[in-house]
Each structure stands twice: as structure tokens, then as C-alpha cells.
N, C-alpha and C positions, 0 to 999 in steps of 0.2 A: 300685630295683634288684631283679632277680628272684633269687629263690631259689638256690643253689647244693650241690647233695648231695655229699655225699661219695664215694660209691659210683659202681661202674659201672651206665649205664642198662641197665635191662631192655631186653629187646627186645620183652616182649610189655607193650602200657601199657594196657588192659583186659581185665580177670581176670572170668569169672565161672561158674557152677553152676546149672544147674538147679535149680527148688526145687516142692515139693509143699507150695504155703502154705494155711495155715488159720487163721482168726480163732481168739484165744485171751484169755481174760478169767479175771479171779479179785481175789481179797482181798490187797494187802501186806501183812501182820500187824504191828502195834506190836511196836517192843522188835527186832526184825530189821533188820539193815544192810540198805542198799538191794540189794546184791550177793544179800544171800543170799533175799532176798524175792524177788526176779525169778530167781534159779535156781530155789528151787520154785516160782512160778510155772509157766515151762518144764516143769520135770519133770512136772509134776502134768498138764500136756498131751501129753506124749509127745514133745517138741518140743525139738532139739539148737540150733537157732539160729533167729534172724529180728530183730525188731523189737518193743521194747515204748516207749509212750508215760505220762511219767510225770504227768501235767497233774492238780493238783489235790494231790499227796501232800503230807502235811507233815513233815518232818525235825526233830529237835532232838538231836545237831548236823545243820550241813548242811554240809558242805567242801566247797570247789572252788579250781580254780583258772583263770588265764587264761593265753591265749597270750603268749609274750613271745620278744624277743628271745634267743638263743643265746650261753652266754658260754664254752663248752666249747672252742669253734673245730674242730668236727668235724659237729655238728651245722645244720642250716639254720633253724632256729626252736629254743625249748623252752616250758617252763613257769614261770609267776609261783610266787612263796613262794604258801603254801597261805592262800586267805581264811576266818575262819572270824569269820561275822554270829554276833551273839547270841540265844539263845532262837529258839523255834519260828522255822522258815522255811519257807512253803506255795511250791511251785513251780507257777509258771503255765503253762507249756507244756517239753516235755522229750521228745525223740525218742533213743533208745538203742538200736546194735546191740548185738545178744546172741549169744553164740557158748562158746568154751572160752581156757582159758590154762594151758598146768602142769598137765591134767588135770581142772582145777574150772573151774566156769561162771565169767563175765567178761563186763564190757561196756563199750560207750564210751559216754560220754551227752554234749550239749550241750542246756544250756536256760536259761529266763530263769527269775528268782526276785526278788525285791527291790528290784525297780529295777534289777537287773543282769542279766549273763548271765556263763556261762562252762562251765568242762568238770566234770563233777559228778565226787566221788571218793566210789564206791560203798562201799569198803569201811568208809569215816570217818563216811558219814552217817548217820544210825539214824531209824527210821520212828517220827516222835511220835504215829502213830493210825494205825487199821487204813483203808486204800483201797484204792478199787477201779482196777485197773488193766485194760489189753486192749494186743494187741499181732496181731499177725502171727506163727505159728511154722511151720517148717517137720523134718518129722521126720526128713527124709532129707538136711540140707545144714544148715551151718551157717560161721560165721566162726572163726578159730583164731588168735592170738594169733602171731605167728612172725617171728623176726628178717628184718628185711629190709635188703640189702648196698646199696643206693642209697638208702637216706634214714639209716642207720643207727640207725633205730628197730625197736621189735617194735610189730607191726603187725595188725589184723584181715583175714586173706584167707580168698577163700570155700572152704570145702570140702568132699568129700562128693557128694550131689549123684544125681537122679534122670531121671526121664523128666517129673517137673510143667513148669504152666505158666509159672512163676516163677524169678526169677532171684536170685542172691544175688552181687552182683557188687561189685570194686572199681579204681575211675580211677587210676593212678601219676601221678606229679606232671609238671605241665608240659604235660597236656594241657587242651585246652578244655572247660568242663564239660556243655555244651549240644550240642558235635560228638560225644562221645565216646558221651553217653548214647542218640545218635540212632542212632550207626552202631554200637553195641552190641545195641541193640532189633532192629536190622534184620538183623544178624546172627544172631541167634535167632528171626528172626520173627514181633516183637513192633510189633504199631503201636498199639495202645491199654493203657495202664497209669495207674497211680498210680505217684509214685516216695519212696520213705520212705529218707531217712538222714541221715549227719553228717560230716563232714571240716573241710576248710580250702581257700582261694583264696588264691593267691598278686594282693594288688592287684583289689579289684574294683569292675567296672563294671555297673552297673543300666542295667534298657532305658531308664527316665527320665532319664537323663541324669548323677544323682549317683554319686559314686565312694567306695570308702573304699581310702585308700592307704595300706595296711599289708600288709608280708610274711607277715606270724604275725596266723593270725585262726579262728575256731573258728566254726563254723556246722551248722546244721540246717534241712533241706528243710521247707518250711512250705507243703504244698499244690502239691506240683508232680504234671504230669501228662505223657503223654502222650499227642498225641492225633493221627490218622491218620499217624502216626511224626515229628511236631515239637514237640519239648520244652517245655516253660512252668515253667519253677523257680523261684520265687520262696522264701526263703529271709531266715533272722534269723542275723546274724552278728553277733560281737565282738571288736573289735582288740585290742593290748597298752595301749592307755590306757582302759579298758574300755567304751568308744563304743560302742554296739548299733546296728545301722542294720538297715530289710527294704528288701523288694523284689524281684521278678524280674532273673533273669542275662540281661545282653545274650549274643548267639553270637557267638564267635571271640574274645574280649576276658576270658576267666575259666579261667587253670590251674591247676587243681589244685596245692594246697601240698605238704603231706607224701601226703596220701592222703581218697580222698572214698568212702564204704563206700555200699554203695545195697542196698538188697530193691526189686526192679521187682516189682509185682503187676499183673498180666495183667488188663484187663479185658473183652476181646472173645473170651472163650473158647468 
């Protein structure tokens, strides 16, 4: 069964901003929440929004949690009770948008650690050694944290925004995640890119054939591209029984759940 929101449909169901992106690297420091290490990060590069990658850091604690079924009866998905592993946890791979919430930087993270995967909760988990991190920032665009009346979630949308090559965009639920990003690019006049981000798939199908059938599932782009304007996404996700599965998205067969945040970088500029 697919997803059902609350709210009235948008009418526009891809959102996006131009972005003036720039590779961006630096230190987490020990002793700092993931939160506040990747806000200075940004600051330290002049940089409102984009994308950081957190592969390698180690946390003690490290909180997360996973997707789960809804028990509110307003909502179409929510969140698992909070998991918290014991003693140091090194994360193996970690893609986070970064943007604002309330005035103070914020972000959303999906990534595997332990054997598992799931949604990291920045402000819980504290950096047990100083890493080196890099990411994507953009000075003049960024994501913002903001109620939204169809899913009724607060949400990261892009905003800001200039004349760069780059995009800082986001899919609303229910669309296809391979059609949307295609006639998004083409819309801005993008046919060669990298695409960096994280959201959810309502039910998904891999071009090999396998499927994971879950409503509520939390994922991050693992290597997607595209290339003369046709998409390749391949992607690590996690259901509500905490199942990890990769692989590239089939087309026309993968909608977006609550929301799929993307930075497109340009690459035939």
C-alpha cells in the first residue's frame, strides 16, 4: 500500500535553486556534537548550505534512529525509539544535507555504521576524535528546515539561490525518482552531473530485479550520476526492520516517500 499524506498536494512536485557550489574540507574537532562540528565546518567556508560526507568519523555516543511505521494517524511514516549502540561507533559511509532550522545550522544525515544503517541524530552524537571531513558548500543557497501542509512534516527546502551551475533541489512524494531528476536537470539545462543526497522511497524496485517492500525507508545516493541527461542512482537504503539493501533505481517504479533532498553538481561546465 502506498503512502497516504495528510495534506493538500502541492502543485509544484520539484523544488529547486541554483547554487554556486564549491568543494569544502576541514577537521570535526573531538568533544563537539556532530551538529555543531559541521556548522563550523560551513562557517569556516563561507558556506549557508550544500552537502557534507561523514565516512570515517567516530562518535561516542552515536544515536540514531530508523524508519518506522506511523502510529499518530496523521502522519504517513515516522520514527523508531532512539537506538543507542555502546562505546565508540566509527561510521562507514554518511551523506548529510546541511542547511538552517530556527535560525541555527541543521541537517539530515542517512548512513551505515555497525552493521546497520539508519537516520543519524546530530545533536545526540558527539565526535570521539578529531576527522577530517569534505563536503560540497554553497554560499549563496542553502536548505531551510520549514513546515510542510502535505506531508505534515518540517522539511528541508531549497532556498536562496543565484546564478551558479548547481542546483540545490527537492522531489515531493509520489513522484518517480529517476523521471523527476531527469526532467529537473533538463529544466535547468543540466545533462551532466553528480547527484548527492538522502530522503525515502515509498516500496522500492532495483534495476536487478530485487525489491524492498516497505512504506518507511531512509536512504542515501551512493554514486549516482548523470550523464547526457539519463540518470543512474544507485543508492543504500533501510526499512522499519532494519534490512539494508544497494543498488541502482529502476525508472517509473520508485516514489518518493515523505521527501528526497538532492545538490546536483554540474559537471560539463
Amino acid at each position: 500500500m502506498r503512502m497516504i499524506h495528510p495534506g493538500p498536494r502541492a502543485a509544484e512536485r520539484a523544488v529547486a535553486v541554483r547554487a554556486d557550489l564549491r568543494p569544502l574540507s576541514g577537521v570535526l574537532r573531538a568533544g563537539q556534537t556532530v551538529m555543531d562540528a559541521v556548522g563550523d565546518l560551513f562557517a569556516q567556508a563561507g558556506c549557508k548550505g550544500g552537502v557534507v560526507w561523514l565516512d570515517g568519523v567516530t562518535c561516542d555516543p552515536l544515536r540514531f534512529v530508523l524508519p518506522a511505521p506511523s502510529t499518530d494517524g496523521i502522519h504517513a511514516a515516522w520514527y523508531s525509539d532512539t537506538h543507542a549502540p555502546d562505546g565508540p561507533v566509527t561510521i562507514a559511509r554518511a551523506t548529510a544535507t546541511v542547511g538552517w532550522k530556527d535560525g541555527a545550522p541543521f541537517l539530515h544525515c542517512h548512513g551505515t555504521w555497525a552493521g546497520t544503517m539508519g537516520h543519524l541524530l546530530p545533536f545526540d552524537s558527539i565526535l570521539a576524535a578529531d576527522a577530517p571531513a569534505s563536503g560540497i558548500g554553497a554560499p549563496d543557497a542553502w536548505f531551510e528546515a520549514l513546515p510542510d501542509a502535505e506531508t505534515a512534516f518540517t522539511l528541508f527546502t531549497p532556498q536562496g539561490g543565484g546564478n551558479g551551475p548547481g542546483l540545490l533541489a527537492r522531489i515531493l512524494p509520489g513522484e518517480d525518482v529517476i523521471t523527476a531528476i531527469e526532467t529537473l536537470a533538463a529544466r535547468h539545462g543540466i545533462t551532466d552531473a553528480r547527484l548527492h543526497g538522502v530522503g525515502s522511497i515509498d516500496h522500492i524496485r532495483f534495476a536487478d530485479g530485487h525489491r524492498m517492500d516497505c512504506h518507511a525507508t531512509e536512504l542515501r545516493l551512493d554514486g549516482a550520476t548523470l550523464i547526457r541527461g539519463r540518470a543512474h542512482v544507485p543508492i543504500e537504503v533501510v526499512d522499519i526492520t532494519g534490512t539494508i539493501m544497494r543498488g541502482a533505481l529502476t525508472c517509473g517504479e520508485n516514489p518518493v516517500g515523505v521527501t528526497l533532498e538532492l545538490l546536483i553538481e554540474r559537471t560539463n561546465i
